[in-house]
Structures are given as structure tokens and as C-alpha cells.
N, C-alpha and C positions, 0 to 999 in steps of 0.2 A: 547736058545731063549724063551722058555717055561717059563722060569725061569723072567724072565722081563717086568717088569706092563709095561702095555699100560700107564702109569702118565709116565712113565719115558725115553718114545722114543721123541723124537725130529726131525720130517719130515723134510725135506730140498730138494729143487731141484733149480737148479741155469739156468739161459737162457745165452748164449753168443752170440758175433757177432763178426763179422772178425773187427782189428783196422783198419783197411781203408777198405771204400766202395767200392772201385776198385782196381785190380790190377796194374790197368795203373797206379793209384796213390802214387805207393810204390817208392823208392827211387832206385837206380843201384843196394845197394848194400845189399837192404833187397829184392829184386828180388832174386838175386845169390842166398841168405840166403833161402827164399821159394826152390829155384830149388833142393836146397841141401836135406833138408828138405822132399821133398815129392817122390824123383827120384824113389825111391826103390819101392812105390806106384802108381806113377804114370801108370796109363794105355794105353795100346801103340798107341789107335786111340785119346790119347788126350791132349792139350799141359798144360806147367805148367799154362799160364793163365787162359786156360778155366777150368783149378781143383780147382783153387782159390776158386772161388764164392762156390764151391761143398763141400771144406773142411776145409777154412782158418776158419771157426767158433768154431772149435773144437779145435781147438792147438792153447795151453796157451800161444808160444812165439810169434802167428798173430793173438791172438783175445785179449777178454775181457770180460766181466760181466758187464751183462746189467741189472740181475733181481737177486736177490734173495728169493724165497719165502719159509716158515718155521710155524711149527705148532706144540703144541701139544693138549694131550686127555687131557681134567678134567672130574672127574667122578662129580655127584651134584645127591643127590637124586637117586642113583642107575642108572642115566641116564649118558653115555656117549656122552659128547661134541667136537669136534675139533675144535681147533681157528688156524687160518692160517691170516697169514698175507707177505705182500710183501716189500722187497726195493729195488729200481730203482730209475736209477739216467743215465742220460749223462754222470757224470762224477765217475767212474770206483772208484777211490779212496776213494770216499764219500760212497759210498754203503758199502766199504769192512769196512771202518771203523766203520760203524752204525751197520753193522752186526756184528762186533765183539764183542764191547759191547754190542748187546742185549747178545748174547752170554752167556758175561762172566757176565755179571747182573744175567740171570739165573741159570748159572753154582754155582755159591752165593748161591743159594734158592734150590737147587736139584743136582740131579746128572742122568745127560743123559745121553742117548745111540742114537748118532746122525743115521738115521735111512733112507733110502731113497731106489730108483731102481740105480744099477749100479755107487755108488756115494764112491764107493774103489778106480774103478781104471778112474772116470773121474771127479766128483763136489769136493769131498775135494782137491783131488791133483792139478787140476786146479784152487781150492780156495788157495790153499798155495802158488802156484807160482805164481799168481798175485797178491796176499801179497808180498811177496819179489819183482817182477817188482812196485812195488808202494811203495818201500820202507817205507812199516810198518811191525811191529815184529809179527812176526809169536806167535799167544795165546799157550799157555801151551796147552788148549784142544783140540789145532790139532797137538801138538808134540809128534805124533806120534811113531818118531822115535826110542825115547825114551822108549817107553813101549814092555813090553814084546806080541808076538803077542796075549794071549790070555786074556790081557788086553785092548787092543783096544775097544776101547766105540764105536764102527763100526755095525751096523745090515742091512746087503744090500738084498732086497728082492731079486734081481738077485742071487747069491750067493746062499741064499735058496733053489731055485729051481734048482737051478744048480744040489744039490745034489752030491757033489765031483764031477762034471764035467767039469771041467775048459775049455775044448774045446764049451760047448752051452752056445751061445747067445738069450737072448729074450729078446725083446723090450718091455715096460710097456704096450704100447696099447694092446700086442698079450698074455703076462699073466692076465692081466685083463681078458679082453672076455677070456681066457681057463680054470679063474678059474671062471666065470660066474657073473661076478662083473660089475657093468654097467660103459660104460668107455664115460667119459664126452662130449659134445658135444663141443667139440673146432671145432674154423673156420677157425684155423691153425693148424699147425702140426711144428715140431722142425724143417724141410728143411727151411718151410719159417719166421722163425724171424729175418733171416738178411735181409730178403724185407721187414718186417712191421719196420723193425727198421729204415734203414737208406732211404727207400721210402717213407711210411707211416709216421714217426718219432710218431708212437702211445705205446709208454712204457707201457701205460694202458693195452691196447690188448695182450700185450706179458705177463703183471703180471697176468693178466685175467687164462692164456692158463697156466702158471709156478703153481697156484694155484688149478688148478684143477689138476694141476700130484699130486700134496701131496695132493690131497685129494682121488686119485685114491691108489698112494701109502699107504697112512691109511688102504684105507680097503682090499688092500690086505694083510699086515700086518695082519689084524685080522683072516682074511680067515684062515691065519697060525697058528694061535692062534687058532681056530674053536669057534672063537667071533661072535655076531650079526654083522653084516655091518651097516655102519651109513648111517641114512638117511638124504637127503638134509637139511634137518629141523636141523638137529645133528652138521652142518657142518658154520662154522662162519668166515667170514669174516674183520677181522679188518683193520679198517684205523692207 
């Protein structure tokens, strides 16, 4: 990790929402499919419809991709910058596609190391299989499969802090504040984007909340590094 410039991470965090806003709205036979689905999880004081709304946002074969946000560092003048920017869209397809080729545009110009919290085992693999449900070709830069594992252009701060412990989880809010990093003022949190999405229908608000994880995740990243942390001023928004 040492070994890898800050020019050459690639921040990503993605936002999803359940594909149907209610369960009541799901068909016979993607009900069954849910039941099947969550049985082994489900908990005993509560039914599969009331787990819906709690979990259907998270799994790739009842949600979707509402937001993608991505960013990297340019150094100018010994000064480090992050640009971040977002794609959202209502329609799931249009986003995967614009993200691929910013992607592979850049991929052209450098060579990344896609970089983010927890995004091994939930934002690429949830980006891949809703590549495939949206029938577009999976890019060379998330095939994965293909590479040996210590070729993987993969840098998950979760992971880091893990420290070989595959059993602990932390959430980016709670490494943040533990490694003393100030954690953004969102006026959401990940429970509620399937209410601003399909109540609200405010995309803005959820790229708003998406853009501020990769900018929290930057500077943990740095932390790791034992880099300055960026200040607002450092921190750039593109349209």
C-alpha cells in the first residue's frame, strides 16, 4: 500500500435502492424469490415484508444503482487536490454505461488502483452484476477474475484496518472518527436513501451524501499513508 501514489487511487462509492419501492409491488413470483433469499437471515420477530424495506437495497438481484461517485488526487505546485465528481440517473443502465467509460478513458491515461471502504466484497461486485443484469460487457478493469489475486488493482480501507482479521467490521463513519478524521456533515445516512430516493426523488441529495464518503475515504487513505489530510479548500467538486 506504501508503495502506491496517491495520483494513482481512484475513490469510488456507489448508493443503491431496492428495484421496487414496496414489497406489495413485487410480482408472486419475485416475492417467493425474496423469501428464498433472505430465510436463512431473516429474524424470528419479523416477516419477509417487513425485512424488505431494511434490506432489499443491498442485494444486487432486488436493487440497483442509483449513484455513482469517483475521484482522484492531482498534486499542482506541491499542493494536493481531490476532484470528485458523481453519476445518477433513474435509469440504472445509463449510469453503468457513463461510468464505464469514464473508466476506461482514464484507464488510457494511467493506471489505477480502484480504492474505496468495503468495496471487495460490496461496490465492484454489486457494480459487476448489475453490468450483467443490464446486459453490458463486463470492462477488462473489473475482470477480475482473471488476475492473479495479488494483482488486483483493489485498495479497500476496511481491509486495511482489518489487519488479517476477516471476522471485524467497521463502518466508514466509525474509522473515521477512530482515526480522528472529521466525518462529514450529511443529513442522511446509507438506511435512508431508499426514502430520499423513491419519497423525495432528490438524486442530488443522495450524490451530495455519495460524495462526501470518497472524500472521507481519501483521507483516510492518507491517514494510512501518514499524509496531511485534505482540507475543504483541497476538496473539488465537478459537474
Amino acid at each position: 500500500m506504501q508503495n502506491i501514489s496517491v495520483e494513482n487511487l481512484f475513490f469510488i462509492d456507489i448508493e443503491t435502492v431496492s428495484c421496487s419501492e414496496q414489497y406489495e409491488l413485487l410480482t408472486d413470483e419475485w416475492k417467493e424469490l425474496w423469501a428464498e433469499k433472505i430465510y436463512k437471515a431473516l429474524p424470528d420477530d419479523i416477516t419477509p415484508e417487513e425485512y424488505y424495506p431494511k434490506r432489499a437495497g443491498i442485494m444486487a438481484e432486488f436493487a440497483k444503482v442509483v449513484c455513482i461517485s469517483f475521484g482522484y488526487i492531482k498534486t499542482e505546485n506541491g499542493k494536493m487536490q481531490l476532484r470528485i465528481k458523481s453519476i445518477y440517473s433513474e435509469d440504472e443502465k445509463e449510469i453503468l454505461k457513463k461510468f464505464i467509460d469514464t473508466v476506461c478513458q482514464l484507464q488510457a491515461k494511467n493506471t489505477w488502483c480502484f480504492t474505496g471502504h468495503n468495496i471487495k466484497e460490496f461496490d465492484i461486485p454489486f457494480l459487476c452484476r448489475r453490468i450483467l443484469v443490464n446486459n453490458i460487457s463486463i470492462p477488462e478493469c473489473f475482470n477480475f477474475q482473471a488476475m492473479k489475486p495479488w494483482d488486483v488493482p483493489v485498495l479497500d480501507t476496511l481491509h486495511l484496518w482489518r489487519f488479517g482479521d476477516y471476522k471485524h467490521y467497521t463502518s466508514l463513519k466509525l474509522l473515521a472518527a477512530t482515526l480522528g478524521i472529521p466525518s462529514p456533515k450529511n443529513d442522511i445516512d446509507g438506511s435512508k436513501v431508499g426514502e430520499v430516493y423513491w419519497t423525495e426523488k432528490d438524486l442530488q441529495r443522495i450524490a451530495l451524501y455519495c460524495q462526501k464518503d470518497v472524500a472521507t475515504v481519501a483521507n483516510i487513505l492518507l491517514r494510512f499513508k501518514n499524509l496531511p489530510l485534505l482540507s475543504e479548500e483541497q476538496i473539488v467538486f465537478v459537474e
